[in-house]
Structure formats: structure tokens, C-alpha cells
Steps between C-alpha positions, in 0.01 A plus 500: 500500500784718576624537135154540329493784814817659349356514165191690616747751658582599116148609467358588862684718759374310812570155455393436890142371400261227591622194289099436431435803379361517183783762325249543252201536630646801734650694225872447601603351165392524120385206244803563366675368787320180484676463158850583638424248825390236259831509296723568853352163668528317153879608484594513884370187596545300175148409435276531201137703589259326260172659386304295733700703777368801392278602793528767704475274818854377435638840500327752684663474840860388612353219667317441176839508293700320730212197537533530101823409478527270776242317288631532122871375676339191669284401202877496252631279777 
């Protein structure tokens, strides 16, 4: 969680926030940030985000990103 945190610092000034929040749902970040998180977990964490991951759920919190990932990692294993 602490490196998808680190990438919302390049777009948010206070990165001290709720991991459930919903960072789009309370205006902190842009729909074009859910483009550049998409490519930064695909390349970060090695995995490929399919169109069937392409729901909101899996990326609208850090909790949500991180549970993501955990996921996509233990599914390639």
C-alpha cells in the first residue's frame, strides 16, 4: 500500500488519508489519474489489468488497489 501511497503523492498534496476512501468519489483525484494508476500498478507490480478489471471497485481506494494487486499476484502464482 505504501508505494501505490507514494504515487498518489504525485497528484495529491496530503497523502495522510483514509485508505477506504473513495479518492474519487471525494474529488481528490481526476479520471485521468485512474488511467496513470492503471498503467503504474500494471508496470510496478508486473501484472497485466485485463478489461474484466476495469471497475472502479478495484481502484477507488488504497485498500481497493492494494486488495487488487494482492489478488491479480496470487491468481499468476
Amino acid at each position: 500500500m505504501e508505494k501505490v501511497r507514494e504515487f498518489l503523492g504525485q497528484f495529491i498534496s496530503d497523502t495522510n488519508i483514509d485508505a477506504d476512501l473513495n479518492l474519487f468519489e471525494s474529488g481528490l483525484v481526476t479520471s485521468l489519474f485512474a488511467m496513470q494508476l492503471l498503467l503504474y500498478v500494471e508496470e510496478e507490480f508486473g501484472i497485466q489489468v485485463t478489461n474484466e478489471d476495469l471497475d472502479v471497485k478495484n481502484f477507488q481506494s488504497l485498500n481497493a488497489v492494494t486488495d487488487f494487486v494482492m489478488n491479480k499476484i496470487a491468481a499468476a502464482a
